[in-house]
Each structure stands twice: as structure tokens, then as C-alpha cells.
C-alpha positions in Angstrom: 28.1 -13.5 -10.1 27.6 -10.8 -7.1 28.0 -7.5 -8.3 28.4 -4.0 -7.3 25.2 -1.4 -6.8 24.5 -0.5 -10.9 22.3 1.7 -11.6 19.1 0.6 -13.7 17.3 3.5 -14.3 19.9 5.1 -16.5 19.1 8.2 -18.8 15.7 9.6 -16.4 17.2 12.8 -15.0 13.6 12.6 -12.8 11.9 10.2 -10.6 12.7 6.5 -10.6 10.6 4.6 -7.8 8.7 1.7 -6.4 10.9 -1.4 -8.1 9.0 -4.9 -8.3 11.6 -7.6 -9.1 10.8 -11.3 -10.1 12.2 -14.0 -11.7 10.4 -15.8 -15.1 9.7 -19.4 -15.7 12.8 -19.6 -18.5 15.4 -17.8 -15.6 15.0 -14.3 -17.2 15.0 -11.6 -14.1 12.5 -8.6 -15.1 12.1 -5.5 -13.1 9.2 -3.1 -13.1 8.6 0.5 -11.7 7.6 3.7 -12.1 9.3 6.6 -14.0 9.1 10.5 -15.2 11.3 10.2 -18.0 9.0 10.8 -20.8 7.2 13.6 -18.8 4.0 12.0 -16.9 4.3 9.2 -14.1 4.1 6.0 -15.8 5.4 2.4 -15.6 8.2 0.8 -17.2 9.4 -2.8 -17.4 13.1 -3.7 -18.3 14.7 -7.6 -18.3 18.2 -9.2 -18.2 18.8 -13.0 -19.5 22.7 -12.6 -18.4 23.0 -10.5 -15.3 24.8 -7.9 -17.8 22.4 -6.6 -20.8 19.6 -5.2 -20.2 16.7 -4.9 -22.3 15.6 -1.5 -22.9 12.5 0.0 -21.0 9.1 -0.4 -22.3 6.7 1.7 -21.4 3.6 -0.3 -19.8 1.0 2.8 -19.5 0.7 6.0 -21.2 -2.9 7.6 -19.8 -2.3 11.1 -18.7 -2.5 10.6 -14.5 0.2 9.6 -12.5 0.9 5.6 -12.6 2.8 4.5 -9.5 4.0 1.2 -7.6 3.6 -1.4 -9.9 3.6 -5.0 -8.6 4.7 -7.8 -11.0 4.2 -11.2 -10.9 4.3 -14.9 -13.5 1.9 -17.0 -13.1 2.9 -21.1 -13.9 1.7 -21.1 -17.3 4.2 -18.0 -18.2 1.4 -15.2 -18.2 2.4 -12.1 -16.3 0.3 -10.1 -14.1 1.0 -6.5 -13.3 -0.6 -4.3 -10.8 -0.1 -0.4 -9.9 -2.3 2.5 -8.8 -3.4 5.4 -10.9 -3.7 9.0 -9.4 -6.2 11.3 -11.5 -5.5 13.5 -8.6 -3.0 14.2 -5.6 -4.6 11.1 -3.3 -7.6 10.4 -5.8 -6.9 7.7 -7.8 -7.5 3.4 -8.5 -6.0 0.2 -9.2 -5.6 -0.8 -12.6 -4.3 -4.5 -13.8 -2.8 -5.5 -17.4 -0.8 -9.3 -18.0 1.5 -9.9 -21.0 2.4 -13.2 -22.4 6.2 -12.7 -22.6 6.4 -9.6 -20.1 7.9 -7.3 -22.7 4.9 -6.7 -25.0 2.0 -4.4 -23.4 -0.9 -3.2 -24.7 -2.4 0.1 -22.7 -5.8 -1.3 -24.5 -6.0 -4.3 -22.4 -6.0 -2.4 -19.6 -8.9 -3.9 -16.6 -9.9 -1.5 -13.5 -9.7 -3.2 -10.0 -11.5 -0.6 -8.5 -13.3 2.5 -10.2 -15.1 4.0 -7.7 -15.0 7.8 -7.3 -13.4 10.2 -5.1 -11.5 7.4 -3.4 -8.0 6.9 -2.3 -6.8 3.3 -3.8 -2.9 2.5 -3.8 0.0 1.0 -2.8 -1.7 -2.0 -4.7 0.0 -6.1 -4.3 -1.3 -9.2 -6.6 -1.3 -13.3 -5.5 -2.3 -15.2 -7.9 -4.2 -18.6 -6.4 -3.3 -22.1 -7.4 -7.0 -22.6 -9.4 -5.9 -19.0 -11.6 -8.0 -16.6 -9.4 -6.1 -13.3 -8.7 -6.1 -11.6 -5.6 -5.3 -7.5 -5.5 -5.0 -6.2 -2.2 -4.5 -2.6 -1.4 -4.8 0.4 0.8 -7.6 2.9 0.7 -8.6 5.8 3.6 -12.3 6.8 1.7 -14.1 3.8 1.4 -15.6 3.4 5.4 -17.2 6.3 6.6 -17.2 4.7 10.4 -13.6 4.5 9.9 -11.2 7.1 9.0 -8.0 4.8 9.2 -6.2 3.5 6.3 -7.4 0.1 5.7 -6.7 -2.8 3.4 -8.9 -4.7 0.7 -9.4 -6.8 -1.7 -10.8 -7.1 -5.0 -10.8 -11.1 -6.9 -10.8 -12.0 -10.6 -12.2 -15.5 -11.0 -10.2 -17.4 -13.9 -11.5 -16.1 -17.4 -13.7 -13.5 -15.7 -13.3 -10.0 -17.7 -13.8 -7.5 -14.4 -13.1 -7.7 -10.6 -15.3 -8.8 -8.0 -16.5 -5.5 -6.2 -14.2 -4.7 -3.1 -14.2 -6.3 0.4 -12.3 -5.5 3.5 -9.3 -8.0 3.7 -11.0 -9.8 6.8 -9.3 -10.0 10.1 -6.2 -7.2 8.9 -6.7 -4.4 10.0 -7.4 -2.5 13.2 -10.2 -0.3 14.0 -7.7 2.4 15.8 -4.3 2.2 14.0 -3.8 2.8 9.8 -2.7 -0.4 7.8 -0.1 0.3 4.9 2.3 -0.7 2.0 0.7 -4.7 1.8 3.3 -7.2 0.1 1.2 -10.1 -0.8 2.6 -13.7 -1.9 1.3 -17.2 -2.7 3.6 -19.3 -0.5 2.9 -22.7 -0.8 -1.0 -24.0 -0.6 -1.7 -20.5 0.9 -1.8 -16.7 0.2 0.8 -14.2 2.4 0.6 -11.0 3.8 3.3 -8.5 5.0 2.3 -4.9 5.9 2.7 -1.7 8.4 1.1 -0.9 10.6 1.1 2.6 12.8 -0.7 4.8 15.3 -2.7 7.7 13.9 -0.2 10.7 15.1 0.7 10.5 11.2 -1.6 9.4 8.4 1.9 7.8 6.1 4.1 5.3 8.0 7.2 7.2 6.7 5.5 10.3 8.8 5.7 8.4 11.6 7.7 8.1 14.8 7.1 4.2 15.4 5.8 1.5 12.9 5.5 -2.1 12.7 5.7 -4.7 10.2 2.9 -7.5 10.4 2.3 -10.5 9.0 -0.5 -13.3 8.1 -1.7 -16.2 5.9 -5.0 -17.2 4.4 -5.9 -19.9 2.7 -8.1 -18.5 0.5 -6.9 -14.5 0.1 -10.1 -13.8 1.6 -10.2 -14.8 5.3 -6.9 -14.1 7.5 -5.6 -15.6 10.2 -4.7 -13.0 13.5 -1.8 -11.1 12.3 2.0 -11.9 14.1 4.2 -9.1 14.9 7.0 -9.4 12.6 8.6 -6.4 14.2 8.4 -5.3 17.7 10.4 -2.6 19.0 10.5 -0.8 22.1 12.1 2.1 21.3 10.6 4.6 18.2 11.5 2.8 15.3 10.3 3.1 11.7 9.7 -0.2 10.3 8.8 0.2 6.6 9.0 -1.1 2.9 8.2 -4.8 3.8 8.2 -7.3 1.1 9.0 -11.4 0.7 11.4 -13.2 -1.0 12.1 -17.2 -1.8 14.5 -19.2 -2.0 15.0 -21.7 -5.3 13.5 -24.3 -3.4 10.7 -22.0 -1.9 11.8 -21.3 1.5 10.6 -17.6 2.1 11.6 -15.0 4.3 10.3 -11.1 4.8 12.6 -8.2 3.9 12.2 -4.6 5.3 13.9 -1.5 6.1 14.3 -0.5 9.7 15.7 2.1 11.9 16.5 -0.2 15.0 20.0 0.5 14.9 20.1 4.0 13.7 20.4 5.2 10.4 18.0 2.7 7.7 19.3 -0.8 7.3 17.6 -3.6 5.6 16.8 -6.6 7.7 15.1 -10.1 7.1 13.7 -12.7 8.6 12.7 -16.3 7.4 8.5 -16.7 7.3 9.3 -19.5 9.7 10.8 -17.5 12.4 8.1 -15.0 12.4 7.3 -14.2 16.1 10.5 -16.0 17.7 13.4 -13.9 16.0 13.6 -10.1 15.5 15.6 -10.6 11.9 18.9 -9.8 10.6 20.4 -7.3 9.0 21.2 -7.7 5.3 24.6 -6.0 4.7 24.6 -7.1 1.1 22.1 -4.1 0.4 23.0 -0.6 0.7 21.2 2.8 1.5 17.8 3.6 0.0 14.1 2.3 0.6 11.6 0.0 -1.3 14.1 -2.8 -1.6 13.2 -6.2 -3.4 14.8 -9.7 -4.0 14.3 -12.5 -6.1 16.4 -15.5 -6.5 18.2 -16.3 -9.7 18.4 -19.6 -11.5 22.5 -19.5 -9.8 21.6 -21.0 -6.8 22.4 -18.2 -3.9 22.3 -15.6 -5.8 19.9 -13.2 -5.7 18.9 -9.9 -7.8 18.1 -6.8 -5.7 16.9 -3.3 -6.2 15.8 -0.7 -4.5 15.4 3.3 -4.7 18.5 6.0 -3.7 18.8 9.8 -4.7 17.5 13.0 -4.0 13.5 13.9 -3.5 12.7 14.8 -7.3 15.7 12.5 -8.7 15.5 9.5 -7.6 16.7 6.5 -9.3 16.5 3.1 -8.9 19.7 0.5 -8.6 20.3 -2.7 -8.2 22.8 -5.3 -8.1 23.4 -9.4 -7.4 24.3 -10.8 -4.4 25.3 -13.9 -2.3 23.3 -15.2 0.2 
């Protein structure tokens, strides 16, 4: 059932961004991101149980800031966990975390803070959920270490039937002391937790500034303690490696998907987890132009839902479409 590129954002003349993609326990696909349509930045959640209909967009949050890059995942008892980062100002803002039993019905009251500090820069927030229930959100934050002006990443836990997050720790052994960490991808894989990520010098404080980035990768058994980070990506030349994110295979096989300018213009490449530090990756002609691509295998086994973000600064939208692989 591979398709064309569709577009999935339909009727939002404003900004569509930052698609999460995963597929539920009963085969139903669900996508998540962020939207303007009804005025303010918030986050939206739409499903398809055919490939064809689509359900129609529910709105997830409705506080007054700016809700952006939401990260959805199922856990194996069928809860879903969803995780984004609120901006109460331009690069002043937290990470907030609802779940829904079905992924279609949420409640802006059941809304939990990951982080509440003030006057600190929380975003780009990921979730792993751990085999004994405990969640894992890691994100990125430039405010928190006074010794270090670099972006960094973190980590805050939820225990299983814990009502708050632990406070926040440094993700420990990620990031560098000189260089900014950025846009984490995190994944249970197996008996362990994974970690994709950027990484770039500090001629630019946002990897998309930037001349040269890399994309870098490690496991933990716990979430807490990670191993020395492999070079995913490792180009010579000046090339912008961004957007990375994981994807599985039915029988969970995973590989790392990211957008990269090594041959000119921004292609998607990928790479199985496997290869990581013996192969440079591939590049994925089945998805078109555009940034923050995602994948997640259907029930159809080869196929794949993607989507991803194309349009102009201000009108973005996000698309998507099926795809053999």
C-alpha cells in the first residue's frame, strides 16, 4: 500500500511542525505535532486504522504559551505517553507530560510538569519508557549550569505510579564540556534505553545555524548512565547533520534516520543501529524534501508510515505518506 506524499495537516493555513509517528498495539498509526490553526501553538494528535481515513485532529493542549515538539509513545499495556515543551516566553519555557488510554481522548487537566524551574530554557523534549513502567524524559536546556554555557542534555524519571518527576540530572557521560548537544531521539530498544542526538561546535548556538554537525549515538541500560557516545555521522567536509530519530522494524531491528547535507541539497539517510560506527548510512529515496522526518512500521510487513515537515517559514505543513522498504 505505498503511497504518494499526502498532506496531513490539511485546513491550517499556519504552522504545522515537529511530527511524532508511532504505531499502537491494535495496528492503528497515530501521528502527533504541533499546530497554529486555532491561533496559539498547541498540539494535535490525528490516527488512521486503513492508511486512507483519517481521524480528525484533537487538540491535546490549550494553555495560552506556545506548545511545540511533541514526542509520542505506547507503552505495552496500551497507555500512551506524550511529551512536548512549553514556551511562556521566546526560549523560556518547560517540559510538560500527559498519557491517554486510547490516544484520542485528552484531558489538558491531567497535565504533569517534567521540569518547572524558572527562567530556564527546557525543549526539544524525547520519552523511553523502561521495561519495569518507569519513564525516562530527556531534553535539552542552555540555563541550568552556570559553569557551562553549552546546550546540554537531561533527564528527569517518573517511577511507576509516582504523581511528579524526579528533579533533573545531567544525562551522564552525553555531553561535551566544549560543543552544544541538541534535538535527543530517545528509544527503548531491546533490554536497553537509546540515544540519537547532534552534536556541534559553538560558532552557532542551533545546529540548523551551523556550518558542520554530527549525529551521535549511545545506550544505557538504565536511561541514567551512558555508555561513550559512537559517531553516527562523520564528515569531513561541512555538513549539516540534523533531525535524527530511530525507527524499527516488525520484528525490532532498528536503524537511525536523519537528514543530511553530504551530497548537496538535504537528503534523508539511515543506517541500521547495528552498523553504527562501521557504515556512513544510505540515502532513503522513498522520502522527499523537508526536515523532521519520522518512520514507523505498519502491521503490512515493509511498509512503513512516514512524515515529515515541507513549506514556507510561517506555513509550514506537515505530510506524509507509506512506503516500501
Amino acid at each position: 500500500m505505498p503511497t504518494e506524499p499526502r498532506l496531513l495537516s490539511t485546513g491550517s493555513p499556519t504552522k504545522d511542525e515537529d511530527p511524532s509517528v508511532v504505531r499502537a498495539r491494535d495496528g492503528t498509526m497515530f501521528v502527533a505535532w504541533f499546530s497554529d490553526r486555532g491561533g496559539n501553538a498547541d498540539i494535535y494528535v490525528t490516527s488512521t486504522a486503513n492508511g486512507n481515513d483519517w481521524t480528525a485532529p484533537v487538540r491535546v493542549t490549550t494553555h495560552a504559551g506556545g506548545d511545540f515538539n511533541p514526542h509520542l509513545v505506547q507503552d505495552d499495556q496500551g497507555t500512551f505517553h506524550l511529551v512536548w515543551f512549553r514556551w511562556e516566553a521566546l526560549f523560556r519555557g518547560n517540559i510538560r507530560y500527559n498519557s491517554s488510554r486510547d490516544g484520542r481522548t485528552w484531558d489538558p487537566a491531567t497535565e504533569v510538569a517534567v521540569t518547572t524551574e524558572a527562567g530556564v530554557d527546557d525543549w526539544v523534549p524525547t520519552i523511553a519508557r523502561l521495561a519495569d513502567g518507569t519513564l525516562r524524559v530527556y531534553f535539552v536546556s542552555t540555563l541550568r549550569d552556570p559553569s557551562n554555557r553549552t546546550s546540554e542534555i537531561y533527564v528527569a524519571s517518573r517511577a511507576p505510579g509516582a504523581a511528579a518527576f524526579s528533579p533533573v540530572v545531567k544525562a551522564a557521560g552525553v555531553s561535551s564540556a566544549s560543543e552544544h548537544e541538541h534535538l535527543p531521539f530517545a528509544s527503548r530498544t531491546g533490554s536497553e534505553v537509546s540515544l540519537v542526538w547532534v552534536r556541534h561546535d559553538t560558532t552557532e548556538p542551533l545546529p540548523w545555524l551551523n556550518h558542520k554537525s554530527d549525529v551521535l549515538y549511545s545506550t544505557s541500560a538504565d536511561g541514567l548512565a551512558w555508555r561513550p557516545p559512537t559517531r553516527v555521522t562523520s564528515d569531513a567536509a561541512n555538513v549539516v547533520n540534523l533531525f535524527p530519530a530511530m525507527f524499527a522494524t516488525l520484528d525490532d531491528r532498528w536503524s537511525a534516520l536523519w537528514l543530511s547535507t553530504r551530497t548537496g541539497s538535504p537528503r534523508v539517510f539511515d543506517l541500521p543501529l547495528s552498523s553504527v560506527g562501521t557504515a556512513s548510512g544510505t540515502e532513503n529515496a522513498s522520502l522527499p524534501e523537508g526536515y523532521s522526518h519520522k518512520m514507523a512500521a505498519t502491521t503490512s510487513p515493509g511498509i512503513y508510515l512516514a512524515a515529515w515537515v515541507q513549506g514556507p517559514e510561517g506555513s509550514q505543513d506537515v505530510y506524509y505518506r507509506f512506503l516500501r522498504r
